[in-house]
C-alpha positions as CSV (number, residue, x, y, z in Angstrom):
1,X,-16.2,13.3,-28.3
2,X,-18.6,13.3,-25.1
3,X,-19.6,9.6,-24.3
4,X,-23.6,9.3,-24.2
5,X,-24.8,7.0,-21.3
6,X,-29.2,5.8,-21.3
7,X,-29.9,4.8,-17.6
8,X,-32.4,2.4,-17.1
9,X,-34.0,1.9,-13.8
10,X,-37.2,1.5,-11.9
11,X,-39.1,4.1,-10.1
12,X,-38.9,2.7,-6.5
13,X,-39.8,5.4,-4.3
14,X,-38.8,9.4,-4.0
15,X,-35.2,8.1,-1.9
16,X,-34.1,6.1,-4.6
17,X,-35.2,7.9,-7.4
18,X,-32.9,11.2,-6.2
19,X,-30.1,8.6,-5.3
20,X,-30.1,8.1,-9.0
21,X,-30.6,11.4,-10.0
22,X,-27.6,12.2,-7.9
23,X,-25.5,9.4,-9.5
24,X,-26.7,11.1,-13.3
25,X,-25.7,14.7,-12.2
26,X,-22.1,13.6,-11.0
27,X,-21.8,11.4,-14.6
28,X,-22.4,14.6,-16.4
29,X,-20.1,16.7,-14.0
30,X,-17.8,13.9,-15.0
31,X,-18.2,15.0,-18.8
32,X,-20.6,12.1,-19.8
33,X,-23.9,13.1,-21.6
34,X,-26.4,11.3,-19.6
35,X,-29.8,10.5,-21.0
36,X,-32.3,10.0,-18.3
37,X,-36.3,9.6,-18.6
38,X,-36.9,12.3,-15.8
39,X,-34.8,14.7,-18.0
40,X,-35.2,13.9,-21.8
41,X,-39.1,12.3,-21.8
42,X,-41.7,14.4,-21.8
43,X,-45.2,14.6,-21.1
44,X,-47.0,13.4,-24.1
45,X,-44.1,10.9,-25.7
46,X,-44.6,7.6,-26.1
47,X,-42.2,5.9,-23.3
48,X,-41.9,2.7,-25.2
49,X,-41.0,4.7,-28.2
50,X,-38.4,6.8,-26.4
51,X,-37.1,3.5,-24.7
52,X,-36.4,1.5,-28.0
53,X,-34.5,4.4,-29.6
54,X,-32.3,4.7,-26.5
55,X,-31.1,1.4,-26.8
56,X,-30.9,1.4,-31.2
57,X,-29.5,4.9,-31.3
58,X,-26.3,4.6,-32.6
59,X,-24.8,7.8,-30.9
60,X,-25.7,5.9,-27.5
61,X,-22.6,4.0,-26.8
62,X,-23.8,2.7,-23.6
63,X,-26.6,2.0,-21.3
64,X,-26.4,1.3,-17.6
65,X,-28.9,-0.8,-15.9
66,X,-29.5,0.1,-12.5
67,X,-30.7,-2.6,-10.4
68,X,-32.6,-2.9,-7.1
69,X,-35.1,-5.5,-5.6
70,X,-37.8,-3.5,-7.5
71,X,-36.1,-3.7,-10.6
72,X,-35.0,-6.9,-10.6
73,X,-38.9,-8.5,-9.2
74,X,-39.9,-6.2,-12.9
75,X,-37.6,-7.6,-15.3
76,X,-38.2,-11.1,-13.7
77,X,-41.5,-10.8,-14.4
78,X,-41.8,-8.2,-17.5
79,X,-44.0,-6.2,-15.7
80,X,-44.3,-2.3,-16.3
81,X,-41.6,0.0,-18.0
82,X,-39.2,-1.7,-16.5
83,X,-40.6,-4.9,-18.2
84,X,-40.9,-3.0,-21.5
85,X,-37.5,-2.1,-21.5
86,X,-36.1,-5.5,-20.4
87,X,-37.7,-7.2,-23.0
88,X,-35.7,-4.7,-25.0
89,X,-32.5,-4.8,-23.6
90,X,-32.0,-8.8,-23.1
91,X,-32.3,-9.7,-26.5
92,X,-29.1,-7.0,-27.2
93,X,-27.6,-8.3,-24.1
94,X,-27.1,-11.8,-25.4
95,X,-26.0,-10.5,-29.1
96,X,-22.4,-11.2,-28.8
97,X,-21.9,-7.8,-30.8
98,X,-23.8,-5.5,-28.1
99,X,-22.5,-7.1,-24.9
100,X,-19.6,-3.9,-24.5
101,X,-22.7,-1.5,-24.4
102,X,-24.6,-2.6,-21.5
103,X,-23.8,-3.0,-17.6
104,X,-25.6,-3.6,-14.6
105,X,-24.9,-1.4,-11.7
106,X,-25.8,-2.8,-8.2
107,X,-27.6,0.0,-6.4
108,X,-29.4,-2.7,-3.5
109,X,-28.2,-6.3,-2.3
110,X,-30.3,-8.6,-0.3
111,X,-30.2,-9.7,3.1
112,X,-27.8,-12.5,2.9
113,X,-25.6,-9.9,0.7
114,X,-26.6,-11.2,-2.7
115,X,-26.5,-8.4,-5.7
116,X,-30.2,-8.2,-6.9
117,X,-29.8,-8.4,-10.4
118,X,-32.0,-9.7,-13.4
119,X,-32.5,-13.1,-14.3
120,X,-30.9,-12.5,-17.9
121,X,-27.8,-10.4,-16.3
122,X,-26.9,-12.8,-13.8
123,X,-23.8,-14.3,-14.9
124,X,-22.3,-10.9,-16.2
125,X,-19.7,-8.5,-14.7
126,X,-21.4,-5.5,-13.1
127,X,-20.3,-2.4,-11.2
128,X,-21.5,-2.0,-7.3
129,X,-22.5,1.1,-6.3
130,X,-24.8,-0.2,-3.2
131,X,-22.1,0.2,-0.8
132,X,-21.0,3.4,0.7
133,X,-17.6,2.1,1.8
134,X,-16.5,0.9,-1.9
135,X,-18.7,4.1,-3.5
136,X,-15.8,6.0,-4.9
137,X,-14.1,3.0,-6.1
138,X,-17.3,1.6,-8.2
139,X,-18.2,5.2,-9.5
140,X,-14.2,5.4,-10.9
141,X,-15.2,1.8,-12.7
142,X,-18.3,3.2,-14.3
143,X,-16.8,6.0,-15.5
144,X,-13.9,4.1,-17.3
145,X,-16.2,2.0,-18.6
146,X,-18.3,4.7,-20.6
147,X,-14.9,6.6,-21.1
148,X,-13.6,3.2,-22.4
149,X,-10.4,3.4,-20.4
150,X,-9.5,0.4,-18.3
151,X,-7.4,0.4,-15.5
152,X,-5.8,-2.2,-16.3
153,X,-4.3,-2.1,-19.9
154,X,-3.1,-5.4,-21.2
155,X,0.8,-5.2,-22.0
156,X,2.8,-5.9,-24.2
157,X,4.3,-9.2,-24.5
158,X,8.6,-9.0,-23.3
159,X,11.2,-11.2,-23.4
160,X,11.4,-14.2,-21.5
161,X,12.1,-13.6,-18.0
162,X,16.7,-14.2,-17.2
163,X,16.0,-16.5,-14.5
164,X,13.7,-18.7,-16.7
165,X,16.2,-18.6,-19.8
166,X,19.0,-19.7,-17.3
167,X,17.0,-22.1,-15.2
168,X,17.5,-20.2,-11.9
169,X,13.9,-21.5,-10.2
170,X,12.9,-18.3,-8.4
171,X,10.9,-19.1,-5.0
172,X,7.1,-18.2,-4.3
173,X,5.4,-16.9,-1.2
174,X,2.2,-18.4,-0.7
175,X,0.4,-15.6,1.0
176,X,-1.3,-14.3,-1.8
177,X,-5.2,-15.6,-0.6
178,X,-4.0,-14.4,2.9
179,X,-2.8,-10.1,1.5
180,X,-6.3,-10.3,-0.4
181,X,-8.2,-11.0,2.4
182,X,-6.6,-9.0,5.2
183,X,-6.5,-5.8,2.7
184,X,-10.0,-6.2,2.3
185,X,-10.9,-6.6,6.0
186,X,-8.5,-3.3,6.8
187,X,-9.4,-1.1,4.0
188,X,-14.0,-1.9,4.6
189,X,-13.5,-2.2,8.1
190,X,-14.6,-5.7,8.5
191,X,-15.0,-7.5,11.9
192,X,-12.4,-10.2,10.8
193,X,-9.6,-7.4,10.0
194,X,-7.3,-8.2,13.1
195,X,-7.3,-12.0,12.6
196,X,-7.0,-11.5,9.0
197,X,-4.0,-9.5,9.6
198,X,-2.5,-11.1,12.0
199,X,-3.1,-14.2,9.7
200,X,-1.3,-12.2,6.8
201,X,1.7,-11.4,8.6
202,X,2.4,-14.9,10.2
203,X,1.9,-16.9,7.0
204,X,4.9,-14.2,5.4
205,X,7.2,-14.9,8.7
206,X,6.7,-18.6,8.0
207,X,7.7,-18.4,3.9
208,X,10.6,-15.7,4.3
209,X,12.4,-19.3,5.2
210,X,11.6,-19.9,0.9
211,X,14.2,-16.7,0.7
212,X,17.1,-18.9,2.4
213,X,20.2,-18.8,0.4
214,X,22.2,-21.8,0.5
215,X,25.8,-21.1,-0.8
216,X,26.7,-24.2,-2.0
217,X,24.5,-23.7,-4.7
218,X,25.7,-20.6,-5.7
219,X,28.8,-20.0,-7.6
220,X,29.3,-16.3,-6.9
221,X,26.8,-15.5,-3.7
222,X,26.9,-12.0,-3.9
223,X,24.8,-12.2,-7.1
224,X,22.5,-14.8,-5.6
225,X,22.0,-12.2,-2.6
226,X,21.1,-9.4,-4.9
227,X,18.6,-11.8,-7.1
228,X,16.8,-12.6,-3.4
229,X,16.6,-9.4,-2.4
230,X,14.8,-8.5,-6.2
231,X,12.7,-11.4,-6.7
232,X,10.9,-10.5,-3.1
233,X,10.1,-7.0,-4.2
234,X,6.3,-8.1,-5.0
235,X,5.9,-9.6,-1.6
236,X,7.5,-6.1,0.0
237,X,5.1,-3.9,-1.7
238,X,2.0,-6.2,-0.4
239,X,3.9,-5.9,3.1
240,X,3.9,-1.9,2.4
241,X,0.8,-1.7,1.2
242,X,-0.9,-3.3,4.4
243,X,1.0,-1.0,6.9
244,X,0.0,1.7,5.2
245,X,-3.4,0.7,5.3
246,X,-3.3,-0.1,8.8
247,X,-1.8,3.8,9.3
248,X,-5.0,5.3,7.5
249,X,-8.2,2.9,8.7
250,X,-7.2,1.0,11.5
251,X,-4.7,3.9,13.6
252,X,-4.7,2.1,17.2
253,X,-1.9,1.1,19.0
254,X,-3.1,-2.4,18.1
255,X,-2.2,-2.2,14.8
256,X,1.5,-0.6,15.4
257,X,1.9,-4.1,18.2
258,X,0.8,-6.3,15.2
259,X,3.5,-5.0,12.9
260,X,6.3,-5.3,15.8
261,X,5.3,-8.8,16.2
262,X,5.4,-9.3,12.7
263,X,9.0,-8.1,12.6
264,X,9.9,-9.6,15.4
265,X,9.3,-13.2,13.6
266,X,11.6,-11.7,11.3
267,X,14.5,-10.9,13.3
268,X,16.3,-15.0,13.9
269,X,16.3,-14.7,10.1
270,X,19.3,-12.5,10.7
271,X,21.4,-15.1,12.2
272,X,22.1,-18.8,11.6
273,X,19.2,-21.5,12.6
274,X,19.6,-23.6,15.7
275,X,20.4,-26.4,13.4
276,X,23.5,-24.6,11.4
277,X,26.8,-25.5,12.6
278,X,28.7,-24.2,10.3
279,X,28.3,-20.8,8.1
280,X,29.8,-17.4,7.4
281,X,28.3,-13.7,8.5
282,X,27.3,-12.9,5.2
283,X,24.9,-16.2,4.3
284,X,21.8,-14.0,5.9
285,X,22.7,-10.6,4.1
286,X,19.3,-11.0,1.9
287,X,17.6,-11.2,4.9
288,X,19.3,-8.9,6.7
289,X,18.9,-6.0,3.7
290,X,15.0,-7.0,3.4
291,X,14.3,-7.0,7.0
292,X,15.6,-3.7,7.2
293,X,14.0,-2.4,4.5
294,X,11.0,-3.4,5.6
295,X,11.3,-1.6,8.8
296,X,12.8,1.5,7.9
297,X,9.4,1.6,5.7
298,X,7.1,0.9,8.4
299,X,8.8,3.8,10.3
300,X,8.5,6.0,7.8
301,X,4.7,5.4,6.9
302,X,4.1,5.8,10.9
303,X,5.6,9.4,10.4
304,X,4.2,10.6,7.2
305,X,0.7,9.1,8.7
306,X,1.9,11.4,12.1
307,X,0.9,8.4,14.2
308,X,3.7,9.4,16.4
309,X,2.7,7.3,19.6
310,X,3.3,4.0,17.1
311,X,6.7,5.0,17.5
312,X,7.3,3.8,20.8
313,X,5.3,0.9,20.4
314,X,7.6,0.0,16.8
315,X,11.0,0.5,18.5
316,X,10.3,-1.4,21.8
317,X,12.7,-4.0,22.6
318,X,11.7,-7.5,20.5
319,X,12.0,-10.8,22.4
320,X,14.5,-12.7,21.1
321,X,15.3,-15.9,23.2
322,X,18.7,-17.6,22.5
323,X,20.3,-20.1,24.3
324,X,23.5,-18.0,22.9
325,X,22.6,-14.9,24.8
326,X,21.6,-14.0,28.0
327,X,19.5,-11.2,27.5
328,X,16.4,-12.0,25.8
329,X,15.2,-8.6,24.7
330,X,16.7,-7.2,22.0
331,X,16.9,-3.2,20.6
332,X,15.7,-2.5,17.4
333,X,19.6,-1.4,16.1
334,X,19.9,-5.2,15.7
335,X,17.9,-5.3,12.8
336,X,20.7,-2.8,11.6
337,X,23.7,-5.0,10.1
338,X,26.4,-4.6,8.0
339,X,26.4,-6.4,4.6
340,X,29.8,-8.2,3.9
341,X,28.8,-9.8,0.4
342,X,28.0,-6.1,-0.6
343,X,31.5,-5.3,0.0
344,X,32.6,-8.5,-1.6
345,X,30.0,-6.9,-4.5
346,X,32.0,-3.8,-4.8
347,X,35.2,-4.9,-5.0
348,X,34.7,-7.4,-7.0
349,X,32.6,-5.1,-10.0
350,X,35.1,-3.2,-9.6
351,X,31.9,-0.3,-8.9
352,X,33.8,2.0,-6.5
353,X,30.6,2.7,-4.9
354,X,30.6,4.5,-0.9
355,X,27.5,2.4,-0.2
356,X,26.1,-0.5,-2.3
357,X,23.3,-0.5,0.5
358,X,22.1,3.3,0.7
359,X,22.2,2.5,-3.3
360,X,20.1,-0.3,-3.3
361,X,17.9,1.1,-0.9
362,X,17.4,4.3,-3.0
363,X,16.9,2.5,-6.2
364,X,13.7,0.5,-4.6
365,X,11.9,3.3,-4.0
366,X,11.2,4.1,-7.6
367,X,7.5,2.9,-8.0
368,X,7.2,2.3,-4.0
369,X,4.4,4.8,-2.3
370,X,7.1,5.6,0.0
371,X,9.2,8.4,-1.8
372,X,12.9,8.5,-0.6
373,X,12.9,11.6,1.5
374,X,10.2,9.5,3.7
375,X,12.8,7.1,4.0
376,X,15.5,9.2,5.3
377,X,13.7,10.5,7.4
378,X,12.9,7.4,9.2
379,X,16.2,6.4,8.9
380,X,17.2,9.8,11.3
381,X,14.6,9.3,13.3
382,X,15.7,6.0,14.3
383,X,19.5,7.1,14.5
384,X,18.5,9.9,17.0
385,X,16.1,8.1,18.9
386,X,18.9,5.5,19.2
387,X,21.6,8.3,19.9
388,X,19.0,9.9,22.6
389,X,18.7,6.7,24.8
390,X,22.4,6.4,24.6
391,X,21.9,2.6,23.9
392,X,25.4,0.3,23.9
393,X,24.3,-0.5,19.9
394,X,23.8,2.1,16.9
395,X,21.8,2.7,14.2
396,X,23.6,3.4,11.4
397,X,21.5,5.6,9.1
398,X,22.3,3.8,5.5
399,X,20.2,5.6,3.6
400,X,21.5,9.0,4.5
401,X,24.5,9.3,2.5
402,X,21.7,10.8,0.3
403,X,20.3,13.2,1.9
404,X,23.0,15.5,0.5
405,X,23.5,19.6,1.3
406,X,20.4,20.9,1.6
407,X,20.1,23.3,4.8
408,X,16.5,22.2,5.4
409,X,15.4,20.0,8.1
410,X,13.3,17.0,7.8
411,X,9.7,17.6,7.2
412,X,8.2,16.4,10.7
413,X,11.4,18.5,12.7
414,X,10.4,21.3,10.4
415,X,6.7,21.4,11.4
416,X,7.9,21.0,15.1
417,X,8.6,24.2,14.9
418,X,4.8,24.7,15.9
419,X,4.7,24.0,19.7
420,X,1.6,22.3,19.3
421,X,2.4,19.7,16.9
422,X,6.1,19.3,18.8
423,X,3.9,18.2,21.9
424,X,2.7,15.5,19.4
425,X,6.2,15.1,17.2
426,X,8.1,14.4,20.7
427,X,6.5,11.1,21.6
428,X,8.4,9.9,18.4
429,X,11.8,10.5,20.1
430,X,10.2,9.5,24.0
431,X,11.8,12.6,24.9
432,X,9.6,15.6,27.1
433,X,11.2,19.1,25.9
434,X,13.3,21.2,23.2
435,X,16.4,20.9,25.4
436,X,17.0,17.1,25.1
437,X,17.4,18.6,20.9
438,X,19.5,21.4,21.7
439,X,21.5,19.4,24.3
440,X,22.4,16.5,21.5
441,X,22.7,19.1,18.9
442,X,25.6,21.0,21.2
443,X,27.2,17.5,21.5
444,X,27.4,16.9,18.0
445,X,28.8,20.2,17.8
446,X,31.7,19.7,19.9
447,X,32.3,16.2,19.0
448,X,31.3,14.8,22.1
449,X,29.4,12.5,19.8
450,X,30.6,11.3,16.3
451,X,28.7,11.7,13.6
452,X,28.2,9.2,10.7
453,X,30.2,9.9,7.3
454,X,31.2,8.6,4.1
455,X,34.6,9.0,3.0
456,X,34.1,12.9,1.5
457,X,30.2,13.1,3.4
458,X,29.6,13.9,7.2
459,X,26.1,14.0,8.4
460,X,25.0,17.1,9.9
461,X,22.3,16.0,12.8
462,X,21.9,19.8,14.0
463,X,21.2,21.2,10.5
464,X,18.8,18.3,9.5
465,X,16.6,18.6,13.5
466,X,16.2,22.4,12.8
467,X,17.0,22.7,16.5
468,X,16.4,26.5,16.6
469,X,13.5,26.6,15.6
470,X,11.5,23.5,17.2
471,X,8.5,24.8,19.6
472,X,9.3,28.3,18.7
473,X,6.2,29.0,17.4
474,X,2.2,28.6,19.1
């Protein structure tokens, strides 16, 4: 059944007046049967009349108030229609049985940023259409309101949650306030959107230490590995969520050197603190499988976003000082490790599995925005940039033991075929033509350069660039 909506609002000049006609059209493009004075009163009716059956019709589900300054300065003061219908619409306002039929939509806010709403309304939820920014957003609100469809449907209730049942305290990242705030800065373009950022990732780099496994308190720490690495699933999708927003409102290079510092707090995570004397390789596998994770997605929203030049700027060397090593910048491969207490996972399941990592990896992109082709091909894109710079560490490309049989080649090789968007695509791999591809594709052929494999799989670098056909085309 077609939803009918009454709009009340004030006539506060010719500009307004078509904003709101605007607002009416695209509510009935939108399959709601709007009633509107400028419409559905005509010369000759009584407007008080037509005003008191719009809000006591029983086929009128819902009525949206739209406020400005004008409006409100009316209702304040009962002055006009606008008065008339106020008089009208607060007494049905505060019935507890009416309050699901009427909403206030913000069309105008004051100078200090203050909604301009009516005296009786004040209090209440109401949808913002006033800015331009957040227009789309609001809009979708109002029309699940009339529609009745909210967003957010309440669940059902589950079972109690295994870690609470067995007492296992799960840890908590306090960065909530701090992802709220820096995704509002990035996504309305606020002035405060590099601090709030920057504040964002730092407060993240200091709780990942609340992720520290200690194995003495672990009976099998395998199983305390994988329960780390799923109870900071929440936190990594907030993490995702950012980058990606950084990708699509805030594309400078600035952003891209944010994110590298932010996984370059990351990286002594990886190996024992200063303060650890003794340990075994494995205690920092959680880390080791989230901090890779993490960057294998930020490479791969760089390339679905095509913000190519972030490329170099994500794989830069990260500054690692150590009184254990000499050199104090680091490649990017180290955040590449193998994970012993997977192994020790495998064997011990008995699960026979070729890669408990490319598994896990795979698995966590069900309900991710980053789809697991995006993630393979970041994880080739790293191992050929890494294989191109003929670097004394390798990437390992985990995630590839899935990429299967297929003859085609990844999507951003594939569109390389255009010679224009190779000249773009190339800046990615820091390489300057087509023949440092076809060189490393003949070397693979001839084995000058192994290729990785899993037991029955062999990657097939060649087959996955598309090397015949990059720049081939205008």
């Amino acid at each position: 059944m077609t939803p009918k909506l009454f709009i009340s609002y004030s006539w506060s000049g010719q500009d307004y007046e078509n904003r709101v006609l605007e607002i009416a059209t695209q509510l009935r493009e939108s399959g709601v049967d709007v009633i509107l004075d400028k419409w559905d009163l005509q010369e000759g009716h009584d407007s008080t009349a037509f005003m008191e059956k719009m809000i006591s019709d029983p086929e009128i589900k819902k009525v949206a108030i739209f406020c400005d300054r004008i409006y409100k300065e009316k209702a304040d003061g009962r002055l006009g229609g606008v008065g008339t219908e106020t008089q009208i619409i607060s007494s049905n306002v505060y019935a507890s049985q009416q309050q699901s039929k009427f909403v206030a939509v913000v069309m105008e806010r004051d100078d200090d940023g203050k909604a301009y709403l009516p005296i009786y309304y004040a209090s209440r939820i109401y949808i913002d259409l006033s800015d331009p920014a957040t227009f789309t957003a609001e809009f979708e609100k109002l029309l699940r309101w009339v529609f009745d469809k909210r967003l957010n449907q309440k669940p059902g209730i589950g079972k109690m949650p295994e870690f609470l049942a067995s007492g296992r305290q799960q840890q908590r990242l306090a960065v909530s306030v701090q992802y709220r705030r820096a995704i509002d800065a990035v996504r309305n373009g606020r002035q405060n959107a590099v601090p709030a950022v920057k504040e964002f990732f730092d407060a993240v780099a200091t709780e990942f230490e609340k992720v520290r496994i200690r194995g003495e308190e672990h009976e099998i720490f395998d199983d305390a590995v994988w329960q780390s690495i799923e109870d900071f699933l929440p936190y990594r999708d907030e993490i995702v969520s950012l980058i990606s927003d950084l990708a699509l409102y805030r594309p400078e290079l600035e952003s891209a050197r944010q994110i590298h510092r932010f996984i370059e707090k990351l990286i002594p995570y990886l190996d024992r603190p200063a303060n650890v004397n003794s340990w075994q390789d494995w205690d920092f596998d959680n880390f080791a499988f989230l901090v890779h994770e993490l960057y294998l997605y930020t490479i791969a929203i760089a390339l679905r976003n095509e913000r190519f030049d972030w490329i170099g700027t994500l794989t830069a060397d990260f500054y690692q000082p150590s009184e254990r090593r000499s050199n104090e910048m680091v490649s990017y491969c180290t955040i590449n490790r193998h994970l012993r207490s997977f192994e020790t996972r495998n064997r011990r399941l008995g699960l026979n599995r070729a890669s408990l990592h490319a598994d896990l990896l795979t698995q966590r992109c069900n309900g991710s925005i980053i789809r697991l082709h995006d993630l393979m091909q970041a994880d080739f894109v790293l191992y050929i940039k890494n294989v191109l710079k003929q670097c004394d560490e390798l990437w390992y490309p985990e995630s590839l033991f899935y990429v299967g049989s297929s003859p085609a080649a990844f999507e951003v090789f594939a569109r390389a075929r255009s010679a224009a968007y190779f000249s773009q695509m190339k800046l990615a791999l820091g390489i300057t033509d087509r023949k440092a591809l076809t060189d490393l594709a003949e070397d693979f052929r001839t084995q000058k350069l192994e290729v990785p494999r899993w037991t029955y799989r062999r990657l097939d670098p060649a087959r996955l660039m598309g090397v015949e056909i990059i720049a081939t085309q205008p």
